[in-house]
C-alpha positions as CSV (number, residue, x, y, z in Angstrom):
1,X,-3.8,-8.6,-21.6
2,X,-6.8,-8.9,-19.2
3,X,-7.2,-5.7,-17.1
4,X,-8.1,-5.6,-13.4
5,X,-11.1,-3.7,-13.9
6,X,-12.2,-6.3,-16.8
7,X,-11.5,-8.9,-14.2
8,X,-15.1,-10.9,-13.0
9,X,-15.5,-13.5,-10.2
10,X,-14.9,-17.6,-12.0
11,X,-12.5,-15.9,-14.8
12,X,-8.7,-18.1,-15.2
13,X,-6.5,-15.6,-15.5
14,X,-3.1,-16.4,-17.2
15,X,-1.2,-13.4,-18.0
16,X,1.4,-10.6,-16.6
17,X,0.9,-8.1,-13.7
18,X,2.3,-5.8,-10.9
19,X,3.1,-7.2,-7.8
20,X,2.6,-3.9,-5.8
21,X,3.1,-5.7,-2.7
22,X,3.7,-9.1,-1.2
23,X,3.7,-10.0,2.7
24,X,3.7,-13.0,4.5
25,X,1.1,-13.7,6.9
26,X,-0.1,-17.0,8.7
27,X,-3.9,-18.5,9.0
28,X,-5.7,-19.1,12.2
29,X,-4.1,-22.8,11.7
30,X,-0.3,-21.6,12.1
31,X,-0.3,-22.2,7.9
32,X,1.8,-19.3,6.1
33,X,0.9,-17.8,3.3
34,X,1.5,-14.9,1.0
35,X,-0.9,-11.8,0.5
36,X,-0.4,-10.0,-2.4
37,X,-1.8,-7.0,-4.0
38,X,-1.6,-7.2,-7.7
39,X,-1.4,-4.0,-9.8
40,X,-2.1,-2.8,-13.8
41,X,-2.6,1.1,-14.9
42,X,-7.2,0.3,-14.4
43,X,-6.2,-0.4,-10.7
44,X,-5.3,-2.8,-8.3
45,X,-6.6,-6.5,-6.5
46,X,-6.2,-8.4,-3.8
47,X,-4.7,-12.0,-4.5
48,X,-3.4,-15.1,-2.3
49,X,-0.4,-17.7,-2.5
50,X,-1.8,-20.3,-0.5
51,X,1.1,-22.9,-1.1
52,X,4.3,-20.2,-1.5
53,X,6.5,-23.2,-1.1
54,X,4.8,-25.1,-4.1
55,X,5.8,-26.0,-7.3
56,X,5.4,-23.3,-9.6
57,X,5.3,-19.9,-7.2
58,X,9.0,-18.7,-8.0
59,X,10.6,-15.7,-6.0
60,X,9.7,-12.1,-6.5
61,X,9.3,-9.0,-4.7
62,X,7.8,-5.4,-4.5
63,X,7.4,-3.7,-8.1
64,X,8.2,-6.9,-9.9
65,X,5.9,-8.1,-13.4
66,X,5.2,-11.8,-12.7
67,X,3.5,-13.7,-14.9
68,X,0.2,-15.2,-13.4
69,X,-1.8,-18.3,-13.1
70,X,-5.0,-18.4,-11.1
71,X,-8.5,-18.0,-10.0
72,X,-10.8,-14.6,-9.3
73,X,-13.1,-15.3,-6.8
74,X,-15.3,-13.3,-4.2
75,X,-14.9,-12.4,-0.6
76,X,-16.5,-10.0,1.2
77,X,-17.8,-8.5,-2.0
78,X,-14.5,-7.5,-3.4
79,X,-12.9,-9.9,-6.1
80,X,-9.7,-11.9,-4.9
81,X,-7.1,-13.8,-7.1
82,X,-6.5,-17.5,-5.4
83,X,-2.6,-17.6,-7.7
84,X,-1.7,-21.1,-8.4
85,X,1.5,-20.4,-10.3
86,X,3.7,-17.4,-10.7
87,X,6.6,-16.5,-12.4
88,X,8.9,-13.5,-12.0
89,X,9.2,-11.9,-15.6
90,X,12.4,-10.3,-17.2
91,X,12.8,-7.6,-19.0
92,X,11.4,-7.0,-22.4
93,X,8.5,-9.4,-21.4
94,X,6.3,-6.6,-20.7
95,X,5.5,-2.8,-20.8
96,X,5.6,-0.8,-18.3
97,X,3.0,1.2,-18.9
98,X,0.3,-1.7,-18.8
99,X,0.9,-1.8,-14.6
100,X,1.2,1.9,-13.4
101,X,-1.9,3.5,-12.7
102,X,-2.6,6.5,-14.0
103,X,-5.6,8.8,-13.8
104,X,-8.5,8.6,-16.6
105,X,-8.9,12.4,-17.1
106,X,-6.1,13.9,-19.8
107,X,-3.3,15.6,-17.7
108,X,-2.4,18.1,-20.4
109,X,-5.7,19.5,-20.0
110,X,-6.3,19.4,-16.4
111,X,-2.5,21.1,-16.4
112,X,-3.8,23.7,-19.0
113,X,-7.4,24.3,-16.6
114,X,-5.4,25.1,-14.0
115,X,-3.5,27.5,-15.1
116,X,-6.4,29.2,-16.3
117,X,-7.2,29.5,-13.2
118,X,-4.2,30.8,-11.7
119,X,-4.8,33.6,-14.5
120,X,-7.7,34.6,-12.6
121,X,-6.0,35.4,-9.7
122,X,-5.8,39.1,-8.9
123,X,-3.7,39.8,-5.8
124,X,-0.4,40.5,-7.4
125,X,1.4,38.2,-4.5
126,X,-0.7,35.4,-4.5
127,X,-0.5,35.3,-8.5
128,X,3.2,35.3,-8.1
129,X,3.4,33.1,-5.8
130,X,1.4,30.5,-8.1
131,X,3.6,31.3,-11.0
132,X,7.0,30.5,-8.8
133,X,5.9,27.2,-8.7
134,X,3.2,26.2,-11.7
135,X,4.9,28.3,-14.2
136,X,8.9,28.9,-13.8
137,X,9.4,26.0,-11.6
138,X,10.1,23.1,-14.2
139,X,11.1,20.6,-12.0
140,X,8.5,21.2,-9.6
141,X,5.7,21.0,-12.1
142,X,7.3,17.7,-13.9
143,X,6.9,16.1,-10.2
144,X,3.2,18.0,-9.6
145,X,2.0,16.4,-12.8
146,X,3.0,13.0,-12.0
147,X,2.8,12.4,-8.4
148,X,-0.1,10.5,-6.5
149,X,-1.8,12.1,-3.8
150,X,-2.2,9.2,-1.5
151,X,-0.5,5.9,-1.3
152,X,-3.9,3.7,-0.8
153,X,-6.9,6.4,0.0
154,X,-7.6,8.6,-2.8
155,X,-6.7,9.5,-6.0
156,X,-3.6,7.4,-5.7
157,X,-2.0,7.3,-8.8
158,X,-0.1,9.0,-11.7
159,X,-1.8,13.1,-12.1
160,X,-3.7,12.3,-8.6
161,X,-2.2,14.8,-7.4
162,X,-3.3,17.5,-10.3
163,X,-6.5,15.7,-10.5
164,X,-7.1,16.4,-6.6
165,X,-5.9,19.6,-6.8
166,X,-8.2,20.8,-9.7
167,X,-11.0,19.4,-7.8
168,X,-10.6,21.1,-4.5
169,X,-9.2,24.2,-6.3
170,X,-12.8,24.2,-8.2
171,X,-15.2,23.2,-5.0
172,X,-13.2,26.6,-3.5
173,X,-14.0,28.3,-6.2
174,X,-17.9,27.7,-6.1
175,X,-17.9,28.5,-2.3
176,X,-16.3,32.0,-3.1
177,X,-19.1,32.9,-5.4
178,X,-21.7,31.6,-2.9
179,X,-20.1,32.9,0.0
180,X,-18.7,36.5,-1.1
181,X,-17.2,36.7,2.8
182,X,-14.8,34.5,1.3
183,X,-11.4,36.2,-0.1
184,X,-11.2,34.4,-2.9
185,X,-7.6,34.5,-3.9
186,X,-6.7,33.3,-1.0
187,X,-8.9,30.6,-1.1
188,X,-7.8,29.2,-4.7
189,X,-4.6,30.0,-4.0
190,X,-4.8,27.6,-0.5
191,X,-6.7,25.6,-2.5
192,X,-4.0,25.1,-5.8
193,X,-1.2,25.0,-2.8
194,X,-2.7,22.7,0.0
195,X,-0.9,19.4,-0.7
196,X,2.3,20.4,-2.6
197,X,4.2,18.7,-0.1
198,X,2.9,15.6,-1.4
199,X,5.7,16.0,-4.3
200,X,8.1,15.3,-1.3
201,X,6.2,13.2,1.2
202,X,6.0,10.0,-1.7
203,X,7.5,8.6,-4.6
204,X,7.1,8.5,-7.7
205,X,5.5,5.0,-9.3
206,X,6.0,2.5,-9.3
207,X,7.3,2.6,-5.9
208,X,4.2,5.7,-4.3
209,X,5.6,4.7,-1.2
210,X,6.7,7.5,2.0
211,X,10.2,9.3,1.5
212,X,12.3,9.6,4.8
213,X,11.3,13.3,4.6
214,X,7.9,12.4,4.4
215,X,7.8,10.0,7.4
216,X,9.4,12.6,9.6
217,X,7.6,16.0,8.4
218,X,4.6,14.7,6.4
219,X,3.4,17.1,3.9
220,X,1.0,19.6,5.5
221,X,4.4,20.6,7.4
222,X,6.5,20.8,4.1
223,X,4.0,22.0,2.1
224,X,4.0,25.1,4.4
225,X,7.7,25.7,4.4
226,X,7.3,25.5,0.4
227,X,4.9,28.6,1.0
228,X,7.2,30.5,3.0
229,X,10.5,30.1,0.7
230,X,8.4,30.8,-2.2
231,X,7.2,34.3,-0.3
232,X,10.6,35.3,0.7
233,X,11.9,35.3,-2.9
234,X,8.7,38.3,-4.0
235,X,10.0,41.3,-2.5
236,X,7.6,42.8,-0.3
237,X,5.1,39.9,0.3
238,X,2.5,40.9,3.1
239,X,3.3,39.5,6.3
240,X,0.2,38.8,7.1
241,X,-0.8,37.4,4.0
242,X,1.6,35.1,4.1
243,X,0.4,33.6,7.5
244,X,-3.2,33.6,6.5
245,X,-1.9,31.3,3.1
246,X,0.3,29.0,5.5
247,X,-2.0,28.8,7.9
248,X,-4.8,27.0,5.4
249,X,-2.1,24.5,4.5
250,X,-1.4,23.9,8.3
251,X,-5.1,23.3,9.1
252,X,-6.7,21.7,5.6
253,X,-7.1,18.8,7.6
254,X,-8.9,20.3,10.0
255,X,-8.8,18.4,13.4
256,X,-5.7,17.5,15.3
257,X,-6.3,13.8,15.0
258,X,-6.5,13.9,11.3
259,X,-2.8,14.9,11.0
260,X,-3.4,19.4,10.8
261,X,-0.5,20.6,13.1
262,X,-3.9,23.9,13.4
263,X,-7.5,23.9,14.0
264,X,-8.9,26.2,11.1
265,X,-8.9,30.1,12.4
266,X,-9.9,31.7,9.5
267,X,-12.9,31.3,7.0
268,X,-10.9,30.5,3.8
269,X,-9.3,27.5,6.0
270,X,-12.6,26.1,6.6
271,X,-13.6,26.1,3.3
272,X,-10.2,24.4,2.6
273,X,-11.2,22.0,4.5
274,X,-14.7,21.2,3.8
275,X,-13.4,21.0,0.1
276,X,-10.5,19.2,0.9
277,X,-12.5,16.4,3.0
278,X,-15.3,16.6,0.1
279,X,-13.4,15.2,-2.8
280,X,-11.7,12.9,-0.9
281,X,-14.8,11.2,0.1
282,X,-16.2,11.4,-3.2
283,X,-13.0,10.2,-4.9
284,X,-12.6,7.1,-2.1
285,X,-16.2,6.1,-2.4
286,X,-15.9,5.7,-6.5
287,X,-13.1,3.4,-6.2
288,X,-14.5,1.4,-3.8
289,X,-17.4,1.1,-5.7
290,X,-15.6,0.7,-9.0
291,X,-14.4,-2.7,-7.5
292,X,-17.7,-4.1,-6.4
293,X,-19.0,-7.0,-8.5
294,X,-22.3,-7.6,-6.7
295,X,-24.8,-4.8,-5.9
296,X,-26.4,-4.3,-1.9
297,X,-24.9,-4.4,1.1
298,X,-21.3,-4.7,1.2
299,X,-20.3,-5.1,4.6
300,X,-18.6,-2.1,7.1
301,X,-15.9,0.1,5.8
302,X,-13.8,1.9,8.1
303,X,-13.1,4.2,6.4
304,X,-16.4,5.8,6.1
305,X,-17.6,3.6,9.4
306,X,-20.7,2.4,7.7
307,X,-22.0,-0.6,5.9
308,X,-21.5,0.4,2.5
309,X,-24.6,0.0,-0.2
310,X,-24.5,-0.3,-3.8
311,X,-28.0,-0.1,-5.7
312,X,-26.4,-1.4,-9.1
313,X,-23.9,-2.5,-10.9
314,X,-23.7,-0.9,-14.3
C-alpha cells in the first residue's frame, strides 16, 4: 500500500485506509458534503466527499478501513484527498496494523531508558513510588506503553505517551544538573508522573478519543489522585513530600487557562512546566512540518499564532 507520508500532491490513490473521522458539513452554497480525516500507522490526512450521495461513496463510519479512490491535491500548503469512490472494507481485507499510528522510536527501549532512570532515583519514597506503578503495576504499564498522549496535538499515537514522558523526564533531568536548586528526585519523579492520567482520560486506538472520566476530571486531576493512592499504600510517605509531588502534576500546565487546576509554587513545578510546554512545541512543530509539501510561508497556525515558515523540504 501507499502510505500517507509517501503521499505527494497529483498522485491517484487507489487503495485501503482509516477513516479516523467523518462529519458532515455544508459549503457557503447550502451543498453538503463530507469531511473526512483519513488515517495509516505514518499519520493522518485531510480528504473530501464532494458528492456523498454519488455513485460509488458507500456508507461507513468512525474507525472503519474503506477502500479508496481519489485525488491528493494542495490547500493551504497541506495535502488534501478529493475521494471519488469509497468502499467500506470487511474483514480479512486488511491489517490492522497498516492504519494505527504508532510512534517511530522502539518502545521496548524507551520502556527500558526509563527505568534506568527510575534506578537513579535516590529518595527512598519517591523510588517507590515509581516502582508501584512502572514496575509492579502490570496493567498500568501495558496501558502506559500504548496510550497516546493527546488526541490531535502532540505525540498522538501508540507509545506517545512513553515517548513524551521520556522526553520531559530527560529536559528535567538537564535542568537539575544546571540548576542544582533544583531537588532532583522530585523533579524526575514529577516529570515520569505528570500525565499518567492520560491512561484514563483517552482510549486506546483505534478509537484515542475522551473517556467519560476524562471529560469530567481530565487528567492533571486524575493523575494527581493516582499520586495520592500510590503514597498511601508506602507506610510513612512524607506529608509534605507528597504535596510538593501532587502539586507539580496540578500545575504542569502552568496557567489557569491552559487547563492547571494551580499556578506553579514551587521551583520543581516550573521546571515541569517549562519542559512540559517545551516538547510539546517541539513535538507539534515536527508534525506539522512533516506534512508540508511546499517549502516558505505556510499561512497562520493557531496553535503557535504565527505564520508558520519552512526553509526546505528534505
Amino acid at each position: 500500500m501507499k502510505f500517507i507520508k509517501d503521499l505527494k500532491t497529483g498522485d491517484r490513490i487507489t487503495d485501503i485506509y482509516m477513516c479516523k473521522h467523518k462529519q458532515s458539513a455544508t459549503t457557503k452554497n447550502g451543498k453538503e458534503y463530507y469531511s473526512v480525516t483519513l488515517q495509516d500507522k505514518t499519520g493522518t490526512v485531510d480528504a473530501k466527499i464532494w458528492e456523498p450521495g454519488g455513485a460509488g461513496i458507500d456508507e461507513f463510519d468512525d474507525t472503519d478501513c474503506i477502500d479508496v479512490f481519489g485525488e491528493v491535491t494542495s490547500f493551504n500548503g497541506a495535502l488534501q484527498v478529493n475521494i471519488k469512490r469509497a468502499r467500506k472494507c470487511r474483514e480479512g481485507e486488511f491489517d490492522l496494523a497498516n492504519y494505527l499510528p504508532v510512534s517511530s522510536k522502539d518502545n521496548d527501549q524507551m520502556y527500558k531508558e526509563l527505568l534506568g532512570i527510575i534506578d537513579t532515583i535516590e529518595n527512598p519514597y519517591l523510588k517507590k513510588l515509581l516502582e508501584e506503578f512502572f514496575v509492579k503495576d502490570k496493567a498500568f504499564i501495558e496501558l502506559f506503553r500504548k496510550s497516546s498522549a493527546a488526541k490531535t496535538v502532540h505525540h498522538g499515537f501508540i507509545g506517545g505517551l512513553l515517548e513524551h514522558t521520556l522526553s520531559v523526564t530527560k529536559l528535567c533531568n538537564y535542568m537539575a544538573g544546571a540548576y542544582p536548586m533544583l531537588k532532583r528526585d522530585l523533579l524526575l519523579t514529577a516529570a515520569i508522573c505528570h500525565d499518567i492520567g492520560k491512561t484514563k482520560e483517552l482510549s486506546l486506538f483505534p478509537v484515542n478519543d475522551y473517556t467519560d472520566e476524562g471529560q469530567f476530571l481530565g487528567h492533571i486531576v486524575m493523575g494527581c489522585e493516582m499520586v495520592g493512592e500510590k503514597a498511601r499504600l508506602i507506610e510513612g510517605f512524607p506529608e509534605l513530600l507528597k504535596q510538593e509531588l501532587q502539586h507539580c502534576i496540578l500545575a504542569h500546565h502552568g496557567e489557569f487557562e491552559y487547563g492547571s487546576p494551580k499556578k506553579p509554587a514551587i521551583m520543581e513545578a516550573v521546571a515541569l512546566n517549562l519542559a512540559d510546554n517545551t516538547d510539546a512545541k517541539m513535538e507539534t512543530f515536527t508534525e506539522i512540518l512533516s506534512s508540508i509539501t511546499t517549502p516558505g510561508w505556510q499561512g497562520f497556525n493557531k496553535f503557535f499564532e504565527s505564520n508558520i515558515f519552512e526553509t526546505k523540504i528534505d
